[in-house]
C-alpha positions in Angstrom: 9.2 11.2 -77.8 8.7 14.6 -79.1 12.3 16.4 -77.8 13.1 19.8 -78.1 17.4 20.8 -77.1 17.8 24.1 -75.2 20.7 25.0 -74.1 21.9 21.6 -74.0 19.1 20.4 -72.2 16.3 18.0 -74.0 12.9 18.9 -73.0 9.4 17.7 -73.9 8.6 21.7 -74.5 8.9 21.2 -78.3 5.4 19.5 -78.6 2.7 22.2 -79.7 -0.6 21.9 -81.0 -3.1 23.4 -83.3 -5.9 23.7 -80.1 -8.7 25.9 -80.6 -11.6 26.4 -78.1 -14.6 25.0 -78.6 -17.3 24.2 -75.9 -19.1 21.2 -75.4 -22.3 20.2 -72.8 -20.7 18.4 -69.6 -22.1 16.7 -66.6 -22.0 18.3 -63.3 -19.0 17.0 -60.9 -20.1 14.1 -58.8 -17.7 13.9 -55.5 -17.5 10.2 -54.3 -15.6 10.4 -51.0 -14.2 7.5 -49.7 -14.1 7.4 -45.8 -10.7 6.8 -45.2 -7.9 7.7 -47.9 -4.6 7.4 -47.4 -2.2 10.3 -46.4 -2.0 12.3 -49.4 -4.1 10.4 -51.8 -7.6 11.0 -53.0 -10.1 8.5 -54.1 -11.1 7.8 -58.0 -14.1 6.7 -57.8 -14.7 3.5 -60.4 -17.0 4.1 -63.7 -17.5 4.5 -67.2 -16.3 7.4 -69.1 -15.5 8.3 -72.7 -11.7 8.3 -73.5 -10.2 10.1 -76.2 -10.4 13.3 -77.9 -14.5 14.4 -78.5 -13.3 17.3 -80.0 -11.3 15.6 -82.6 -9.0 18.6 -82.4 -6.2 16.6 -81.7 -3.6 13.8 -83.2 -5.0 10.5 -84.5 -3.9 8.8 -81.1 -6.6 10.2 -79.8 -9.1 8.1 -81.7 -11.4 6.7 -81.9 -13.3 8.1 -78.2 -14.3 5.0 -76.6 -16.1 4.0 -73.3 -13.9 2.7 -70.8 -14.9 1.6 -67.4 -12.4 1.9 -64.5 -12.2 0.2 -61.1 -11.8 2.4 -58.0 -8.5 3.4 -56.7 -6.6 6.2 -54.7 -4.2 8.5 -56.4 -1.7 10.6 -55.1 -3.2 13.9 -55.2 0.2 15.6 -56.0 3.2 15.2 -58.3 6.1 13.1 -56.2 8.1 15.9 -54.6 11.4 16.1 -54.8 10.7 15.7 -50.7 8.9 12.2 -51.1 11.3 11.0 -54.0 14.6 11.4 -51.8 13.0 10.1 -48.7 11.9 6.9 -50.0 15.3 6.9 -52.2 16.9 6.7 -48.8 15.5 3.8 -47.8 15.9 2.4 -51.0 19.2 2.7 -51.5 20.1 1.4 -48.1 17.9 -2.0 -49.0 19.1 -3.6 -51.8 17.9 -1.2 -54.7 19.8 0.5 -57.1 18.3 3.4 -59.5 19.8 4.8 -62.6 19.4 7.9 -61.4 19.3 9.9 -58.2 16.2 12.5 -59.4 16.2 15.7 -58.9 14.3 18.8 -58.2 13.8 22.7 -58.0 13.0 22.6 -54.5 11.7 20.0 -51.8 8.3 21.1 -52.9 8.5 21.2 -56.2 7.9 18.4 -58.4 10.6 15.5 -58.6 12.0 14.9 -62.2 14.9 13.6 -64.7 13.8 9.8 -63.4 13.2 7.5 -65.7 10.4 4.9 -66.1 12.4 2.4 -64.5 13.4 5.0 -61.9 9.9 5.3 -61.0 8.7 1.3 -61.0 11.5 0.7 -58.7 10.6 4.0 -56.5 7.1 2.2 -56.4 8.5 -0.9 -54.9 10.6 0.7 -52.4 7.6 2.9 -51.2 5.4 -0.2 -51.1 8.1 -2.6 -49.2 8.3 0.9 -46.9 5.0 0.9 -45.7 5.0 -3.0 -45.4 3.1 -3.2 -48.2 3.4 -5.7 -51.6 5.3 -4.4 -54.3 4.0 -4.5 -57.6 6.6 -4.6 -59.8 8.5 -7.9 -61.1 11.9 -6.0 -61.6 13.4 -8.9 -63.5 10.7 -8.2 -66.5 9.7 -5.4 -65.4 5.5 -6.6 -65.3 3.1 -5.4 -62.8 0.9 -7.7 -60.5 -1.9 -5.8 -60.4 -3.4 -7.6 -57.6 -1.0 -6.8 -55.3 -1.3 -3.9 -52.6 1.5 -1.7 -53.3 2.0 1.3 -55.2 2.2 1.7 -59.5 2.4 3.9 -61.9 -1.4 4.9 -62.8 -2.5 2.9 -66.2 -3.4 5.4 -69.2 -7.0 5.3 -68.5 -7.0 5.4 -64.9 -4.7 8.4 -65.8 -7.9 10.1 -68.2 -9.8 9.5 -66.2 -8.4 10.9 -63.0 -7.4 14.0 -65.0 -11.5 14.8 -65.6 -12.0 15.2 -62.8 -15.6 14.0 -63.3 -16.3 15.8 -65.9 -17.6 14.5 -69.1 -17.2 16.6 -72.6 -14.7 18.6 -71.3 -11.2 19.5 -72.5 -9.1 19.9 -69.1 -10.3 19.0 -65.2 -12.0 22.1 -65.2 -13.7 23.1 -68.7 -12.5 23.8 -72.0 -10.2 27.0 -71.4 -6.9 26.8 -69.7 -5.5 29.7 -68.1 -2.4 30.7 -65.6 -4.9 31.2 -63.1 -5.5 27.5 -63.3 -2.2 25.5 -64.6 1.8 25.9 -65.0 2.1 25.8 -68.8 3.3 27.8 -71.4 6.1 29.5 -69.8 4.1 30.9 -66.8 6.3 34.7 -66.7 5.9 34.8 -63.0 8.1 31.5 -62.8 10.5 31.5 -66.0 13.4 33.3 -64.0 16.4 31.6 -63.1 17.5 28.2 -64.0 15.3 25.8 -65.3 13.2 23.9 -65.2 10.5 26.1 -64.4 8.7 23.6 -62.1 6.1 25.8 -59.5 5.4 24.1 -56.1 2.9 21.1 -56.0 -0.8 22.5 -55.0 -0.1 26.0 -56.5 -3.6 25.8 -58.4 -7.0 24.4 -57.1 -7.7 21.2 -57.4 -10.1 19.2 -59.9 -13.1 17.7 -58.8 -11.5 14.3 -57.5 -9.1 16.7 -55.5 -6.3 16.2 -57.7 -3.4 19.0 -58.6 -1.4 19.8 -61.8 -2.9 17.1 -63.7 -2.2 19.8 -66.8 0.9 21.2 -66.6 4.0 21.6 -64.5 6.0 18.3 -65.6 4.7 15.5 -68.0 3.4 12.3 -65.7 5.1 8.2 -66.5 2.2 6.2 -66.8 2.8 2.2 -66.7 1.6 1.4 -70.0 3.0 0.6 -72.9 2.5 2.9 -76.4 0.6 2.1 -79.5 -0.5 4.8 -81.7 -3.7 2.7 -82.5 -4.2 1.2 -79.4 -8.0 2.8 -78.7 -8.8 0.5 -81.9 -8.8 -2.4 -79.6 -8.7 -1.3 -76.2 -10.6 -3.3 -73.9 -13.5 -1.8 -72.4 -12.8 -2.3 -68.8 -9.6 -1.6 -66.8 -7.2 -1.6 -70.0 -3.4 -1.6 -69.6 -1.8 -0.3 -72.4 -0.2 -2.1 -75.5 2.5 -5.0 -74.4 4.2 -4.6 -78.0 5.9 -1.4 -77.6 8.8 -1.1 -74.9 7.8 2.7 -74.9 5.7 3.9 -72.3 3.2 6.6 -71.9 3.4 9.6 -70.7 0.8 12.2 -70.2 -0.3 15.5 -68.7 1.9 18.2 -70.7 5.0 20.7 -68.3 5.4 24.1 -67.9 6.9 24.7 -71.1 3.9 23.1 -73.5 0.8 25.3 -74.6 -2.6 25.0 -73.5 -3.4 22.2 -76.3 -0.4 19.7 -75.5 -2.2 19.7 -71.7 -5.5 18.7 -72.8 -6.9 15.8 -71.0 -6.9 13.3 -73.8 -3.2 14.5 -75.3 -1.0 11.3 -75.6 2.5 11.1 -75.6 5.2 8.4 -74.9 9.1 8.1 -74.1 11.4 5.2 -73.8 11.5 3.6 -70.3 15.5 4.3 -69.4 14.5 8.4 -70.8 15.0 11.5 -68.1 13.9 14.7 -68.9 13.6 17.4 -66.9 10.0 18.2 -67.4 9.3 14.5 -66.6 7.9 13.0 -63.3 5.2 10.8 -62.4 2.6 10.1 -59.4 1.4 7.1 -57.9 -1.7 5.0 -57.3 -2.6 2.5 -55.0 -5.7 -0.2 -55.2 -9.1 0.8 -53.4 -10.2 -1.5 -50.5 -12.8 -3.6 -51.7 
């Protein structure tokens, strides 16, 4: 993990890039609603797009692009709030689970952060066993079932994927120029006052054509898989999970503190699993219904 130290505090805010704009042909957004989502999630429709950076603008993790086909499945379409974090933190702590740390938080509706990877698998489990739903998570080994009900951290590509927003050729869920009109990066001036970090509420921009929020910006996302820096070499071409030979995991989707280029859809970055930072959170996904 890329770390930058200020003030005593590590951040993932160091990480800059050498992004220019460039534009590239897209396909129009295709909505695929599904009739019944649950509270707070949207549905990410299942197909083939191109993962990977098509601009070759990026690092060499990027590459090669490569078709990738993903199932369907419902995502949250907000960062866990510090809100939804402590109320299922609750309920885990008073059934048998134990995190390494509590999380925190700018404000209830503000993203939750400083949780590690571990944090969030067990967080998963407790908000599955919650809803009387089947965990994922075999917290011995840490492995995921992935046919089992519950909640998870999203998989890299299910993460890409979801970020697009339907778009194809494109560098962010919206087009290829990033703005504050449109994300939390870069030291946003309206927010860097106070204390850090400088986290703005969930649903402060609009949302990308799967009706998903702050997929760029605002904190850096855990995704489930583990991180190889060649991995697209021999991904699989359907539902891939990540390398199993690394004990780092992914993380994706740039904070407030990175430029425009680190929040690109097809930027990659990683962390070890027990890591908290404070520009770090995550979101959840469940399976669609058949």
């Amino acid at each position: 993990m890329k770390l930058l130290r200020v003030a005593g505090v590590l951040f993932l805010c160091g990480i800059t890039s050498g992004f220019g704009q460039t534009n590239a042909s897209s396909n129009a957004v295709v909505n695929v609603v599904d009739p019944a989502p649950p509270e707070g999630m949207a549905f990410i429709p299942g197909g083939t797009f191109q993962m990977g950076d098509s601009f070759e603008e990026g690092d060499s993790d990027e590459l090669p692009v490569h078709s990738v086909h993903i199932s369907g499945f419902y995502m949250d379409k907000h960062e866990v709030t510090k809100a939804l974090w402590d109320e299922v933190h609750r309920w885990a702590v008073t059934n048998g689970y134990r995190f390494e740390n509590a999380g925190s938080g700018k404000a209830a509706n503000h993203p939750a952060h400083t949780v590690s990877w571990f944090d969030c698998v067990k967080w998963c489990n407790a908000r599955s066993e919650k809803e009387g739903r089947t965990p994922c998570y075999n917290l011995t080994d840490w492995s995921c079932d992935f046919t089992a009900n519950g909640y998870r951290l999203p998989t890299e590509a299910e993460w890409e994927k979801a970020a697009r927003g339907g778009l194809n050729g494109k560098q962010y869920g919206w087009g290829d120029s990033i703005d504050h009109g449109k994300a939390n990066y870069d030291r946003d001036p309206a927010y860097s006052t106070g204390e850090y970090p400088y986290t703005r509420p969930v649903g402060s921009f609009a949302p990308n054509g799967y009706g998903l929020h702050d997929m760029e910006g605002n904190v850096w996302e855990w995704c489930g898989d583990g991180y190889d820096s060649a991995y697209y070499a021999t991904s699989p071409p359907s539902n891939p999970r990540g390398a199993s030979t690394d004990s780092n995991r992914v993380v994706r989707g740039g904070c407030w503190c990175n430029d425009g280029g680190v929040c690109r859809s097809a930027f990659r970055n990683w962390g070890g699993p027990s890591d908290t930072i404070i520009d770090l959170g995550f979101r959840a996904v469940l399976p669609a219904k058949p």
